[in-house]
N, C-alpha and C positions, 0 to 999 in steps of 0.2 A: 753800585750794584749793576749786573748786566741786566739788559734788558730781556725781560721774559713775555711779553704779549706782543707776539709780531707776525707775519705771511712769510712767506717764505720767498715770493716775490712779489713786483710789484704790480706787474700787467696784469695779471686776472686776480681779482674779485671778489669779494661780495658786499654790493654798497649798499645792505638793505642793515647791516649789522650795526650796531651804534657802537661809542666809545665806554670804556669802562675805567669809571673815574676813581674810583677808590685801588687801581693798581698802582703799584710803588712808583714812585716820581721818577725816576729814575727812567722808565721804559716810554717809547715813546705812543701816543695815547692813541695817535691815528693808523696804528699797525693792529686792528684788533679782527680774530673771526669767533663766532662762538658757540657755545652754550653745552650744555649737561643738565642733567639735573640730580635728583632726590632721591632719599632714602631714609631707611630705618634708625631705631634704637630707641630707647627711651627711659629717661628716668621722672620728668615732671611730665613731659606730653605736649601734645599740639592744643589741649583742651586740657580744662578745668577737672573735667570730669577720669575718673580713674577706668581704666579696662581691667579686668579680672584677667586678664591675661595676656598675651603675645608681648611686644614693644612698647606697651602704654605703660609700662612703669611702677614709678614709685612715686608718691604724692611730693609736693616742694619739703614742707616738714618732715618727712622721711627719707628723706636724700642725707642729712646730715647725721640723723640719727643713728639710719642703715647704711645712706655709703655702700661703699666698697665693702663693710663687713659681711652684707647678706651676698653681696655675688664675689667677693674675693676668692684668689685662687686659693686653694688648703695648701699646705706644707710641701705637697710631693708635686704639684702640677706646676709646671715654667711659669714665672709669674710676668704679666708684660713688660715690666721695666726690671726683668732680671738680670742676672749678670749672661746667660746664656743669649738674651736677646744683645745686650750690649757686645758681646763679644761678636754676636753677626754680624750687627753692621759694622762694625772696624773693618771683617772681611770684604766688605762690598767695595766696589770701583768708586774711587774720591777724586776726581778730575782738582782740588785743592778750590776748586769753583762755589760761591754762595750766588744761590738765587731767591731773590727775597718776592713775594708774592701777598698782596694786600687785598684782605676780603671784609666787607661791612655787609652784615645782615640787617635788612629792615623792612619794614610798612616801603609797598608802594604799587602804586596805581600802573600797569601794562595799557598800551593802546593794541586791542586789537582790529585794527582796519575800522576805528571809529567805536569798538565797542570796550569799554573801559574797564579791566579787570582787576581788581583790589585783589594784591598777591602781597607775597613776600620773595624777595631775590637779593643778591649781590648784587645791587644798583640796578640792573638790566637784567633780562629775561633771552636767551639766556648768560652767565657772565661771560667776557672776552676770555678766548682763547689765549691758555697759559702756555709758555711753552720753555724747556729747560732743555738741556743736557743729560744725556747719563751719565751720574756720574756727579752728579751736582748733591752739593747739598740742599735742599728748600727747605725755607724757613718761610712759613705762611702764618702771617699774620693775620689772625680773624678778631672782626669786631662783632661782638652782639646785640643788635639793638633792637632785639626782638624784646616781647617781654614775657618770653619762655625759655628752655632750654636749644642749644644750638648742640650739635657736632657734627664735623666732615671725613666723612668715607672718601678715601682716594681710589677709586672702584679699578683692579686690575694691577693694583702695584702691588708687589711682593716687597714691602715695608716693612719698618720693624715693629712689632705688634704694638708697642703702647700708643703710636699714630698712626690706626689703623682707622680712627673718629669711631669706632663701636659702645658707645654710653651706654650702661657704666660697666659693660665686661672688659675692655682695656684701660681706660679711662672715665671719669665723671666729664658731666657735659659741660659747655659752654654756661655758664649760666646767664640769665635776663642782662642787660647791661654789661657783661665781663668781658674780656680779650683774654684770646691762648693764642700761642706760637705754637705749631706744628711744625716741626725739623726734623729732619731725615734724608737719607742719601736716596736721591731718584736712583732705582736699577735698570731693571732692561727697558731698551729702546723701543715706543711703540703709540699707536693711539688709546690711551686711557679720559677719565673724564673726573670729576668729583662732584659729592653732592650732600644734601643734610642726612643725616641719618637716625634723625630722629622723629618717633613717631608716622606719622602720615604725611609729612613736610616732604617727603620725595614726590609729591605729584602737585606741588607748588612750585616757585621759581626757583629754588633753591641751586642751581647748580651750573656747571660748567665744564669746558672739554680743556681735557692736561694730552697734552701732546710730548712726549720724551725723545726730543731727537738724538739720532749719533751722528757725529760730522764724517765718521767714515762708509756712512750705507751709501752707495751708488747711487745718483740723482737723474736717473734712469726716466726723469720728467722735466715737463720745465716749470709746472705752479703747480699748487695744491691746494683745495678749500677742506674748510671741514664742514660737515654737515649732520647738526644738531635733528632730529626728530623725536617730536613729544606731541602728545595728548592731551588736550588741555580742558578743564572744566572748573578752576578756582576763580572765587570771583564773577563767574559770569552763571552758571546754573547753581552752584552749591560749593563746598569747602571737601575736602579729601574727609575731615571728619564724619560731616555729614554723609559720605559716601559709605563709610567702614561702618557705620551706625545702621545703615539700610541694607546693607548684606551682612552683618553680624547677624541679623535677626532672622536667617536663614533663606533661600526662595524654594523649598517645599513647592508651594501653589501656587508655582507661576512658571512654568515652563512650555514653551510653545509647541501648538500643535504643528506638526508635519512643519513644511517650509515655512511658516510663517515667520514673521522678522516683526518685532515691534519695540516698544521703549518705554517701558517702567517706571516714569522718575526719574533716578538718576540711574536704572541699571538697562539693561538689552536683553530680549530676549531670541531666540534661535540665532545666532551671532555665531554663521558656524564655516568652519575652510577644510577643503576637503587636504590642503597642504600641512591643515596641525592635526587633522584627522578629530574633527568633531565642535564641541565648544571651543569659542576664538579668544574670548572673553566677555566681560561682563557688565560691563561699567559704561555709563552711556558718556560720551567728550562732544561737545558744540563744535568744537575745531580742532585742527591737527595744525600742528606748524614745522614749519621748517625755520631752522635759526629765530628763533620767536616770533615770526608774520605765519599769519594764516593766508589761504589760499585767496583773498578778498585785496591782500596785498602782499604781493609774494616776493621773497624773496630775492634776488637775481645775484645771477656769477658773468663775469662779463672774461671773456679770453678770446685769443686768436683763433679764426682756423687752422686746423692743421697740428696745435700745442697737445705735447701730453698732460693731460692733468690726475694729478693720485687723489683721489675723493676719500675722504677719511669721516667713516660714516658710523654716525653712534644714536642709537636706541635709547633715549633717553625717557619713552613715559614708563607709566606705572602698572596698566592692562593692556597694553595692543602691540602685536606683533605687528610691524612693518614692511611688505614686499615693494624693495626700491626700484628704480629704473626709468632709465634717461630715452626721450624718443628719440627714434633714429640711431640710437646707437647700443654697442654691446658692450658690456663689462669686461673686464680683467681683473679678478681678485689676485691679490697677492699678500696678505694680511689677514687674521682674522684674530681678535684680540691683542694686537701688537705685537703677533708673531708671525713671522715670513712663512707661505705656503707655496706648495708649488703652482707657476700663474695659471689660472683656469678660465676662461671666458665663458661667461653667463649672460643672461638678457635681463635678469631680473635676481636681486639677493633678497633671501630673508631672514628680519632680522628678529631674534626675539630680545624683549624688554633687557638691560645692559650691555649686550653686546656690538661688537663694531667688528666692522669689516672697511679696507682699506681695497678700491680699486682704482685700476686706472681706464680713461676714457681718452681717445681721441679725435678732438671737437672735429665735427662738422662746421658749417658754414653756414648761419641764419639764427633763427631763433627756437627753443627746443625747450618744451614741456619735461623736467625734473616732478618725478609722480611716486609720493608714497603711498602704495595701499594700505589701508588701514586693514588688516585681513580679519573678515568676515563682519566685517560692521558697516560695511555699504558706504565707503566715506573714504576719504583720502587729504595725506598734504599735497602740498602743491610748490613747485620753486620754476624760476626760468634759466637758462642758461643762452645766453646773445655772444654771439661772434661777430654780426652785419648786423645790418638795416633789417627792417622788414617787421609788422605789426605782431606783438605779440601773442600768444595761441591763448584764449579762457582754460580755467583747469579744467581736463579732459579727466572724463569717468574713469576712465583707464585708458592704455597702453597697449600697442599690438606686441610691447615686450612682454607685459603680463599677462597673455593669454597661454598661459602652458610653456613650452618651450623651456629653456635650459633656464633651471632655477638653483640658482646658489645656496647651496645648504653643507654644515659642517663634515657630514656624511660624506659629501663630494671631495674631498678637499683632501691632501697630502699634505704634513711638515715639508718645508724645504730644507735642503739636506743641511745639518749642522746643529737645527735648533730641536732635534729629535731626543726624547731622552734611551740613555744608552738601555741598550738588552739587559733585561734582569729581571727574574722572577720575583713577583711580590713579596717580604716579607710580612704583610700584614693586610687584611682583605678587609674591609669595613661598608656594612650593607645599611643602606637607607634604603627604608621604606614611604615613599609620598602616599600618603594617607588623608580622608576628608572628602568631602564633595560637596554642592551647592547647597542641598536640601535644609541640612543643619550649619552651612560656612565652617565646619569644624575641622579646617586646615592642620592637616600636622606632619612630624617626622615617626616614623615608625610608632603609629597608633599616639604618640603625644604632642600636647600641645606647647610648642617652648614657651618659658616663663625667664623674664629678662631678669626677673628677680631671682632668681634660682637657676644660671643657666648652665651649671656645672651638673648637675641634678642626673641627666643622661648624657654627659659629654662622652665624647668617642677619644680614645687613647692611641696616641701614634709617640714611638720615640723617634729621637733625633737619628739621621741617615738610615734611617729604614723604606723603602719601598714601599707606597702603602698606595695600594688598589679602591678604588671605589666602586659599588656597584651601586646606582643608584635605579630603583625601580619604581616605577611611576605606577601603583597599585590606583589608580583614579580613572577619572573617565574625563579628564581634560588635561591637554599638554600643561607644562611647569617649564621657564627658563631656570636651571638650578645654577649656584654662585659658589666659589669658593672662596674668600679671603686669604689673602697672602701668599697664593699659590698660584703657578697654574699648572694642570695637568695634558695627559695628552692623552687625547680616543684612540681606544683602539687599530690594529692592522696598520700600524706609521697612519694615522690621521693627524687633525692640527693638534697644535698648543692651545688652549683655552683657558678661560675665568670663568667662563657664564655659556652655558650651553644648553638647548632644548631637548626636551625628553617629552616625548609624544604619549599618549595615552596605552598604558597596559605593556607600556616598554621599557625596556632599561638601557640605560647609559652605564658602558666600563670603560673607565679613566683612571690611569696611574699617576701619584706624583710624586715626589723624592722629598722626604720631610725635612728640609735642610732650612725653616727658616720659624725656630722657636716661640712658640706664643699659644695662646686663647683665638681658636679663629671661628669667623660662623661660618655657615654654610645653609646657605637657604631659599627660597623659591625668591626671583627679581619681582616675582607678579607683589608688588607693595600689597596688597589688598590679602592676597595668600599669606607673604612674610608676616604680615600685622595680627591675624590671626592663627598663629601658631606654625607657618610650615617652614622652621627652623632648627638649627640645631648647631654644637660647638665640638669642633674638634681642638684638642687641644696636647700640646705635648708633655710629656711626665719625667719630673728634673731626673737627671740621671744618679 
């Protein structure tokens, strides 16, 4: 099998990443960069205990019982494994290429900088960077050695729905103990990531970055890192359950006066950026990391003065939007969910919760402070970047990049020409409502709250080669990164191509996409804590 976990060169870096031993023998072990992480679904849960609603599922004894018959598609709706999905991907680019990809879920103990967190991951936190072809076929083989339910979201690939990891709306889950192959034809070329998708497990270790290259994109650089950013709190103050537990039961009575900023337990109070316009989030994290080190021990990228480097940067926690930025130097976006933009120089990107942006940097000379603000929680990761000699800098509070100045947002950003989809009026407009606020947590889509058990219930209807508009509108008083499955659409006025885009408070986001890839898809807020409490919903196609 060819090898899949590799750099693309060899001179820069990042020696803080460990090996990831459970990938296929085949690849060789010391090419790894990494991490992704977690997400939704659910049919047994992270926990014993059952939710009345969102992603917590169905009990272990009602998975067998209910299965696929309580959320199966009915008669007229594309079924995941229908012959309409098969017949897509025969269409899709087959380079005649297998790339085999090896993942073990289990118990294991993170070292943060000395402080020891009992998580769960793919051997390391986060796993080595996977890396394919378009055009490949992958065959991923997952071990389960949890002793709950598993499944993997490939976050950003337009896949064929029944390996889409959404338990149990395309599939049932991994179960305790079991192994599934996940096979499918990688599509477009781009920085994507994977992670669990089940339950509250996205704001554990669960996850990793899928890189899909094409050998014919221009190498318009000389290295490339990727650079994982998460949020981290398992293990070390409480469990993601514990968390969904303590704002399930709403914060009504606790909301802070004027500027005040303070810390709840496990949530935040006044956590507020005037760039998402309001609440930032909620959730209180001990540390931010970059590629799994906390800022106590950080990371580092080692390269030449003088080198281009394309930084391939993904959002991986569960509440915190991230404003990135390198000292000393400006950005050049040219990516923004693995689709080419036209290049824009920036000081600072922000990201929200799934999303990646792809820039290039070139190195200065010394040693240089990598600073993610954690926005509006008074906190930040932290990473170095070394060229020379010379001692390196403590994490700085901030950045003279992050003070204002040119801030990278999807708004700003243009398609580069070719990846734009063609002119054409909507056939079909389909309105989301974000719905819910803190008081009661009662997160929803258009006044309801999704039920994984029922998630056909208010699915939204699109057929195949239709034109289908989104408008989504953020009726709340706190920004939402909204997702779509197996799609990606494009903003308004030639803006990018996207999977995962923010939608600001009291505003709406309109986005087309061309229904051209058959199945059950969700679509739902990245904020895990939102998704897990109902702010979800399925679009789905109807057989013809």
């Amino acid at each position: 099998m060819p090898g899949l976990i590799s750099s693309t060169k060899e001179e820069g870096h990042d020696s803080s990443q460990p090996h990831h031993h459970s990938i296929d023998p085949h690849t060789s072990p010391d090419l790894a960069r990494r991490r992704p992480r977690r997400w939704l679904s659910i049919v047994r849960g992270d926990s014993a205990k059952l939710s009345r609603r969102g992603f917590l599922g169905v009990s272990m004894g009602a998975v067998a019982a209910v299965g696929l018959a309580s959320c199966a598609p009915s008669a007229n709706w594309v079924q995941p494994s229908g012959p309409e999905v098969e017949q897509t991907e025969r269409r899709r680019k087959d380079t005649g290429r297998a790339s085999a990809i090896a993942l073990t879920a289990a118990p294991t103990v993170w070292d943060l900088a000395g402080t020891p967190a009992s998580t769960w991951a793919f051997d390391s936190v986060p796993a080595p960077v996977v890396r394919v072809r378009a055009g490949d076929t992958v065959v991923a083989s997952v071990r389960n050695r949890l002793d709950t339910d598993l499944s993997v979201h490939w976050h950003g690939l337009a896949l064929r729905n029944d390996m889409d990891g959404v338990a149990p709306l395309t599939r049932q889950p991994i179960g305790a103990g079991e192994d599934f192959a996940y096979r499918f034809r990688a599509p477009d070329p781009g920085t994507s990531w994977f992670h669990s998708h089940v339950g509250s497990q996205l704001d554990r270790g669960l996850y990793g970055a899928l890189i899909i290259e094409d050998p014919s994109e221009p190498g318009e650089y000389d290295d490339e890192w990727v650079i994982v950013l998460d949020d981290w709190l398992d293990g070390v103050t409480a469990t993601p359950d514990d968390v969904l537990a303590d704002l399930s039961s709403g914060m009504g009575g606790g909301q802070a006066m004027g500027d005040m900023f303070m810390r709840m337990g496990n949530t935040l109070m006044g956590a507020t950026s005037d760039l998402l316009a309001g609440d930032a989030g909620d959730v209180f994290y001990p540390v931010y990391l970059v590629n799994g080190k906390p800022p106590a021990d950080p990371a580092q990228f080692v390269g030449r003065p003088g080198s281009r480097i394309r930084l391939r940067i993904i959002n991986a926690g569960a509440d915190t939007a991230f404003r990135f930025a390198v000292g000393g130097h400006s950005l050049t976006i040219t990516h923004t969910d693995g689709f080419p933009v036209a290049p824009t120089v920036v000081d600072s990107i922000l990201l929200g919760m799934g999303e990646r942006y792809d820039a290039i940097i070139t190195l200065g000379d010394g040693v240089f402070p990598m600073v993610a603000l954690a926005e509006g929680k008074r906190d930040r990761a932290f990473a170095l970047i070394r060229t020379g000699g010379g001692e390196a800098p403590a994490a700085p509070e901030t950045l003279p990049e992050l003070r204002g100045g040119r801030v990278g947002v999807a708004d700003a950003l243009t398609a580069a020409s070719g990846v734009s989809l063609a002119e054409r009026a909507p056939d079909r407009t389909i309105a989301l409502t974000l719905t819910g606020g803190m008081e009661k947590y009662d997160w929803g889509i258009n006044g309801k709250r999704f039920d994984m058990d029922r998630p056909l219930t208010a699915a939204h209807e699109v057929r195949a080669g239709e034109r289908v508009r989104l408008e989504v509108v953020n009726d709340t008083d706190m920004w939402h990164p909204f997702h779509l499955h197996g799609h990606t659409y494009q903003h308004g006025r030639g803006g990018p191509r996207k999977d995962t885009s923010i939608v600001l408070p009291r505003q709406t986001l309109t986005v087309d996409f061309d229904a051209d890839n058959p199945g059950l898809w969700l679509a739902h807020c990245h904020n895990l804590y939102h998704a897990e409490s109902g702010m979800a919903t399925v679009i789905g196609y109807r057989a013809s």
